[in-house]
C-alpha positions in Angstrom: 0.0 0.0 0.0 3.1 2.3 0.7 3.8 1.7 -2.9 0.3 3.2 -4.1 0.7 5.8 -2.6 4.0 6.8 -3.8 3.1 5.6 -7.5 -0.3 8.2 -7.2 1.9 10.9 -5.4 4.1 10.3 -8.5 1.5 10.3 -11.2 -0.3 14.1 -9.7 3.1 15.4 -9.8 3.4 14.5 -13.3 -0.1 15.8 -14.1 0.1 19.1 -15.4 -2.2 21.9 -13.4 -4.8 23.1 -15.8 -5.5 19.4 -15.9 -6.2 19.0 -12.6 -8.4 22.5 -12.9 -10.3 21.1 -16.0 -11.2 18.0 -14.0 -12.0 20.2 -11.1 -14.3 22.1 -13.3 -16.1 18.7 -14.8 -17.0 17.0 -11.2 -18.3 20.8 -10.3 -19.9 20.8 -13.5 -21.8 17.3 -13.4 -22.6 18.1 -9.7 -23.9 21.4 -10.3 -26.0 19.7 -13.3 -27.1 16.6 -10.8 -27.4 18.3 -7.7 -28.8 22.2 -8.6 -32.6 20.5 -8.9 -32.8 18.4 -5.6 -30.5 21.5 -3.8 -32.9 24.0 -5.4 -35.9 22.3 -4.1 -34.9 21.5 -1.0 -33.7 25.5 -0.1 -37.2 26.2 -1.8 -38.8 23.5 0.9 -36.6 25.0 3.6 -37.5 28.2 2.8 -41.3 28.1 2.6 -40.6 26.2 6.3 -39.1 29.0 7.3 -42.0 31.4 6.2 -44.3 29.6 7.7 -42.8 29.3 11.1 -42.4 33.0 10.9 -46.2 33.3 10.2 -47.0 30.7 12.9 -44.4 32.4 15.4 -46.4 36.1 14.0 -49.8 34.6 14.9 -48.4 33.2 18.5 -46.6 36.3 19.2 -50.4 38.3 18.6 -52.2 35.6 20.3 -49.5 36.3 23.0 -50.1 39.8 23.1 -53.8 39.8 22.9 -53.6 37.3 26.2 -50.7 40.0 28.0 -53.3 42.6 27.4 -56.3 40.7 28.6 -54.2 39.5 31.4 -52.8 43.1 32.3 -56.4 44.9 32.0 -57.7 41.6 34.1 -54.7 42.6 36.8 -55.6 46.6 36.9 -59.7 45.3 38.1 -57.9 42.8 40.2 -58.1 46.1 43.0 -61.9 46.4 42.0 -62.9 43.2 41.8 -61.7 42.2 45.2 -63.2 45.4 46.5 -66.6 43.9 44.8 -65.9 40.5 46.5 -65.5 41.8 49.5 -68.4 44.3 49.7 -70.7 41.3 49.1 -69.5 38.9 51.2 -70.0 41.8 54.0 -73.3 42.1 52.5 -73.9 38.6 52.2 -72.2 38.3 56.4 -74.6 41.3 57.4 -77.8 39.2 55.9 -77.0 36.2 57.6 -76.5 38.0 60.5 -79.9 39.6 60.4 -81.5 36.3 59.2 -79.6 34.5 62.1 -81.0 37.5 64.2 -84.9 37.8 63.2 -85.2 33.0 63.5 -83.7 33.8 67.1 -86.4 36.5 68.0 -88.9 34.2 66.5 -87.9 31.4 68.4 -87.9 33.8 71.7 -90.9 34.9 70.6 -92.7 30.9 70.4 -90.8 29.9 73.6 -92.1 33.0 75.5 -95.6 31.7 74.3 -95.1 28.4 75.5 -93.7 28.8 78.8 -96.8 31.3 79.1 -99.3 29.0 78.2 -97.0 26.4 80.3 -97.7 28.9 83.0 -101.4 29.3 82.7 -101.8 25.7 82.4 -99.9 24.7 85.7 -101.9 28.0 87.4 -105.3 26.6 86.2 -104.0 23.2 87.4 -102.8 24.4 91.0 -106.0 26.3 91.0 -108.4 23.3 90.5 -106.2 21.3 92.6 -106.5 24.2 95.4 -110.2 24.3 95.2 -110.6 20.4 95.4 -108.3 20.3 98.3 -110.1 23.4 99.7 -113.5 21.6 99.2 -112.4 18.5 100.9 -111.2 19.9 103.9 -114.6 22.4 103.7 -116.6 18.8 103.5 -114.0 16.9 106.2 -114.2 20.0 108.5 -118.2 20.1 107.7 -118.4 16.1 108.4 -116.9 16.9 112.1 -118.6 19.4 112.9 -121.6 18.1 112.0 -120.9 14.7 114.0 -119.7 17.2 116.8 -122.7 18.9 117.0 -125.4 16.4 115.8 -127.6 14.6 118.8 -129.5 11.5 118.4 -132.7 14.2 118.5 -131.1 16.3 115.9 -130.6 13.2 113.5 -134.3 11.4 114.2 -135.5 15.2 113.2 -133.3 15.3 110.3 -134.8 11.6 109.1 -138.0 12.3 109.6 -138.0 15.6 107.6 -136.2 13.7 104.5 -138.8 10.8 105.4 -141.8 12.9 104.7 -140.5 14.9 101.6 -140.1 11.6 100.1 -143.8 10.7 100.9 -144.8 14.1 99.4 -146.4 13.5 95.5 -144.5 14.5 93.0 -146.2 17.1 90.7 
């Protein structure tokens, strides 16, 4: 192989240089004739690519923008809107509050009722109780007075008068 390569460094030495231009010029030649159609196309390919990445990257970019705006005029009312929130969640606290307020009252206002009728009920109760205990002590006390101051006279008296009502015609 060392022999090759001295024989071929031999035979370019010998070659004269407009030779070795014309040959230059032929392999450019046929690869410019080969090659100038599929390189031509393919920098045409690569250069609609390119176009329409710089359309899609144009369309992104305002897409981008329109969302930066949106998202910028969304932060300036960011101050009002949480200003809004919070004036209806006091509104929305306050009638609660008052709702919360008014079922308490109404529920005072039932349990007053019942504990008054509770009230009157257990009165009319004692009072009933009061005039049944009053009565039987009025009849007891009446009983021993009666058998305290009753004769044997009193109580023939007493039959015969009942006795002789009875025998009286009814009309």
């Amino acid at each position: 192989m060392t022999m090759t390569l001295a024989a071929l460094a031999r035979f370019a030495a010998a070659v004269p240089l407009w030779a070795k231009f014309l040959n230059f010029a032929i392999y450019a030649g046929l690869l410019a004739f080969f090659l100038a159609k599929p390189i031509a196309e393919g920098l045409r390919k690569r250069a609609q690519n390119i176009l329409e990445a710089l359309d899609r990257a144009g369309q992104e970019r305002a897409l981008a923008e329109t969302k930066l705006r949106e998202l910028e005029d969304r932060f300036a009312r960011l101050e009002s809107e949480l200003a809004n929130i919070r004036r209806q969640a006091e509104q929305d606290a306050q009638a609660e509050h008052d709702r919360i307020v008014a079922a308490a009252e109404a529920d005072a206002e039932r349990l007053r009722r019942l504990a008054k009728m509770e009230i009157e009920g257990a009165s009319k109760s004692a009072r009933l109780d009061l005039q049944a205990f009053a009565a039987s002590k009025a009849v007891e006390l009446a009983e021993a007075l009666v058998r305290r101051e009753l004769s044997a006279a009193d109580q023939f008296r007493l039959v015969a008068s009942y006795a002789a009502q009875l025998e009286k015609p009814r009309a």
